[in-house]
C-alpha positions in Angstrom: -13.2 10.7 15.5 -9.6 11.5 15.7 -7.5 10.8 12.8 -4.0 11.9 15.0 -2.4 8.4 14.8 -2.5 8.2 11.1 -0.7 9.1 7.8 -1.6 9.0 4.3 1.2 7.9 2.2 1.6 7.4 -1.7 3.9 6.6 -4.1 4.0 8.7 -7.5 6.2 8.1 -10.7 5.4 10.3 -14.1 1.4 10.9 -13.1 1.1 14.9 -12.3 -2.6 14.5 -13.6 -3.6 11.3 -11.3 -1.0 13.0 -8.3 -2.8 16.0 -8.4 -6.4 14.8 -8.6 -5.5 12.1 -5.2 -4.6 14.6 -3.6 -7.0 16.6 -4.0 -9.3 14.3 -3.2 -7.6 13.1 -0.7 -7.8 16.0 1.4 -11.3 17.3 0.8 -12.3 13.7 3.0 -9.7 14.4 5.6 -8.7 16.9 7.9 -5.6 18.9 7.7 -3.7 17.3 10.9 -3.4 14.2 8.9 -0.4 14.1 7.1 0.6 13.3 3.5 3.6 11.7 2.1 4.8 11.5 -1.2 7.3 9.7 -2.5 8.3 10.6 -5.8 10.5 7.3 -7.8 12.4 9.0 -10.0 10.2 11.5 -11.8 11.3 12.9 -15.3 9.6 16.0 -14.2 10.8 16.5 -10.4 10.0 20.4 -9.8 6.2 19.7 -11.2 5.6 17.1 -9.1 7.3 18.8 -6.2 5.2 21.9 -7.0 1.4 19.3 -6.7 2.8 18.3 -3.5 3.9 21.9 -1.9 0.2 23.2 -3.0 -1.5 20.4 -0.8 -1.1 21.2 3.2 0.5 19.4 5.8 1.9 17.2 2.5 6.1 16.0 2.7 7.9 15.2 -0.5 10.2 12.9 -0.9 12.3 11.3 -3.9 14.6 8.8 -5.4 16.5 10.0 -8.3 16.6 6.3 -9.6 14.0 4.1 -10.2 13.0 1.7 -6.9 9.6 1.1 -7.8 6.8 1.1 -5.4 7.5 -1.3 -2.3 10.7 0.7 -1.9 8.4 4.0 -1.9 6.3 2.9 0.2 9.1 1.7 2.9 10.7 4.8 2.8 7.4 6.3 3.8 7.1 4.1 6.3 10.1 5.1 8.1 9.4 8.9 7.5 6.1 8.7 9.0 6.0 8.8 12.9 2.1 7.6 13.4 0.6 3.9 14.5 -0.7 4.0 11.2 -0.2 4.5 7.1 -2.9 4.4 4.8 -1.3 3.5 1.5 -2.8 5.0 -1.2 -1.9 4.7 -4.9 -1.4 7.9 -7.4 -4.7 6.5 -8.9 -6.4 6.0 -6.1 -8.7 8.0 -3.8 -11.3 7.7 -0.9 -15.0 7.3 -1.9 -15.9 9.2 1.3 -14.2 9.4 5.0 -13.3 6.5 6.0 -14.7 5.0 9.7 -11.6 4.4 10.9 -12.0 4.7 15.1 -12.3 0.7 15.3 -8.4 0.3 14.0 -7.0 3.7 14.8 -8.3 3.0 18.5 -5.5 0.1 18.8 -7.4 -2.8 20.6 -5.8 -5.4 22.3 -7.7 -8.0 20.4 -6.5 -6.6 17.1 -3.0 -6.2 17.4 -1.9 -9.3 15.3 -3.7 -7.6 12.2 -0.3 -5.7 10.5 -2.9 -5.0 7.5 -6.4 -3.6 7.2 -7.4 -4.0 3.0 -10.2 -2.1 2.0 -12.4 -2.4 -1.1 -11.6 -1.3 -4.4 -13.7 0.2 -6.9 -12.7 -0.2 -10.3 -14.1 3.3 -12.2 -13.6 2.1 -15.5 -14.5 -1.3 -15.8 -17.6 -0.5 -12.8 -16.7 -3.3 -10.7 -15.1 -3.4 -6.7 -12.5 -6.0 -5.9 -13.5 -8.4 -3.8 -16.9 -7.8 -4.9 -17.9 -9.9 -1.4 -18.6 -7.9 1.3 -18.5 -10.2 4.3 -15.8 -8.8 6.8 -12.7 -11.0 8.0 -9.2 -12.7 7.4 -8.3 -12.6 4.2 -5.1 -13.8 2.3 -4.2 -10.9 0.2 -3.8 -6.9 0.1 -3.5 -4.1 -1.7 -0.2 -2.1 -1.5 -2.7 1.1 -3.3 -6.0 0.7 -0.5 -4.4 -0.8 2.6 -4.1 0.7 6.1 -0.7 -0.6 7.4 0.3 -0.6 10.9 3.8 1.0 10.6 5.9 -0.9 13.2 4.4 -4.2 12.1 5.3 -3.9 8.5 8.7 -3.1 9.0 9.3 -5.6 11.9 8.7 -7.9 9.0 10.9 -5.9 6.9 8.7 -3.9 4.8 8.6 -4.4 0.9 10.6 -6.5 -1.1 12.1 -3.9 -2.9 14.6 -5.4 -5.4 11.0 -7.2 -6.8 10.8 -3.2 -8.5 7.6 -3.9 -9.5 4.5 -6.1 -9.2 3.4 -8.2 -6.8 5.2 -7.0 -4.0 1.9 -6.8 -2.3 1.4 -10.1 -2.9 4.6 -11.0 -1.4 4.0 -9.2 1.8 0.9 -10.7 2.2 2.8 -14.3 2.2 5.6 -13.3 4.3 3.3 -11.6 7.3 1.1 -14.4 7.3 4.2 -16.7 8.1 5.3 -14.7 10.2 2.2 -15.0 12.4 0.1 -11.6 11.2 -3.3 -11.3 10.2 -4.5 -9.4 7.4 -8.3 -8.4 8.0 -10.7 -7.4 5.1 -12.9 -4.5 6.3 -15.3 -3.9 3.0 -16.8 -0.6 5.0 -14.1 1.9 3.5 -14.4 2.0 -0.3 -11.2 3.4 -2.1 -12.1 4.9 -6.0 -9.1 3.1 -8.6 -9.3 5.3 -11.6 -6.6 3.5 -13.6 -4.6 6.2 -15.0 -2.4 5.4 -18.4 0.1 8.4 -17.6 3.5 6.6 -18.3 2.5 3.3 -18.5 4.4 0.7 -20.5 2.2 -2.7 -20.6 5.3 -4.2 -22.1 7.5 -3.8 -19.1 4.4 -4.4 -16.2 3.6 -7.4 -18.3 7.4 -8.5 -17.8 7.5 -7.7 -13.9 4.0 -9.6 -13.1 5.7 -13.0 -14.9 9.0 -12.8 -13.6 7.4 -11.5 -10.1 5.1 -14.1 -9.5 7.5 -16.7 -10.8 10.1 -15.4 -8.0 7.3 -15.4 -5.2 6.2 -19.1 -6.0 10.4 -20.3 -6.1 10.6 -18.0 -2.6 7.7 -19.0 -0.6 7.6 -22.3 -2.2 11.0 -22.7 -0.6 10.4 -21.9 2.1 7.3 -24.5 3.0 9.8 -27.2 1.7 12.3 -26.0 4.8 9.5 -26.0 6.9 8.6 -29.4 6.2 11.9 -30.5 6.7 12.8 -29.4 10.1 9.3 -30.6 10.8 10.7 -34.2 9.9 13.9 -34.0 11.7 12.4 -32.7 14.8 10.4 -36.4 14.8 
């Protein structure tokens, strides 16, 4: 199959070891045409990570020199990107094998309400996959790290939340396309390997994020039902 109308993008902060190894990985699965982007939030270590992602071919780097966190990444791959299609892929994350991708790449009519394609996740340390059903459909959720995004979509809806930094914001995206009349489909046929990596992890500050985050998602979305409701009422 032809992979032409895709890109693999991924967002990297502080992980040479786990950046280096998806890569790697990466592109032993796909062919060469398809191209990588990088986006690198704020590195302490900029010329090593830029060095991982000039070895690789056909790879782009990009940067922030502050910290935007990952739905920011990924947006401004988004926009770099000039394919149909992204396939978001954390810095810990890597295809189990090359994906079957001709039934989404191949842009059916039927299919164009589906912005998101989530895959499965396999969890290497703890030996599990996420879901661990493997009945494909609709689903309400996504992973921002083992997603196949259709570009123009995802930004019609206006990409990531970025000021949510980090945490959740695939969760978020997930709400707002769905209100906005998208479909997310589960396709359990592509498996993506998550081999949690502790480079520069601070459980203290995630642990802050995924509170605050999901506190500001339920007040949003929340909201924004209650708004519904109401100009359902005064339209009576």
């Amino acid at each position: 199959m032809s992979f032409s109308p895709l890109t693999v993008i991924t967002v990297t902060r502080n992980r040479p070891v786990s950046l280096q190894k998806c890569l790697a990985r990466t592109r032993s699965v796909l062919p060469q045409e398809v191209r990588i982007i990088v986006f690198d939030d704020a590195s302490s270590e900029p010329a090593r990570s830029r060095s991982i992602v000039e070895a690789s071919p056909n790879t782009i780097y990009l940067r922030s020199e502050t910290l935007v966190g990952p739905g920011a990444g990924r947006n401004a791959c988004l926009r770099a990107a000039t394919t149909p299609f992204c396939l978001s892929l954390d810095d810990d994350c890597c295809l189990d094998a090359a994906p079957h991708l001709s039934q989404w790449l191949g842009n059916r009519r039927e299919d164009q309400d589906i912005a998101v394609v989530n895959f499965r996740c396999f969890d290497v340390a703890l030996g599990f996959y996420s879901p661990e059903h493997q009945s494909a459909g609709t689903a309400m959720f996504m992973l921002g790290g083992a997603s196949l995004l259709r570009r123009e979509a995802v930004l019609r809806a206006g990409g990531y939340l970025d000021w949510l930094i980090f945490a959740c914001e695939d969760t978020e995206l997930a709400l707002r396309l769905s209100r906005l009349g998208y479909r997310i489909w589960y396709d359990p046929s592509v498996t993506v390997q998550h081999d949690h990596s502790a480079e520069a992890r601070d459980e203290r500050w995630a642990s802050f994020y995924y509170v605050r985050n999901t506190l500001l998602i339920n007040l949003l979305h929340r909201s924004e039902e209650h708004t519904s409701e109401l100009q359902s009422l005064t339209n009576l």
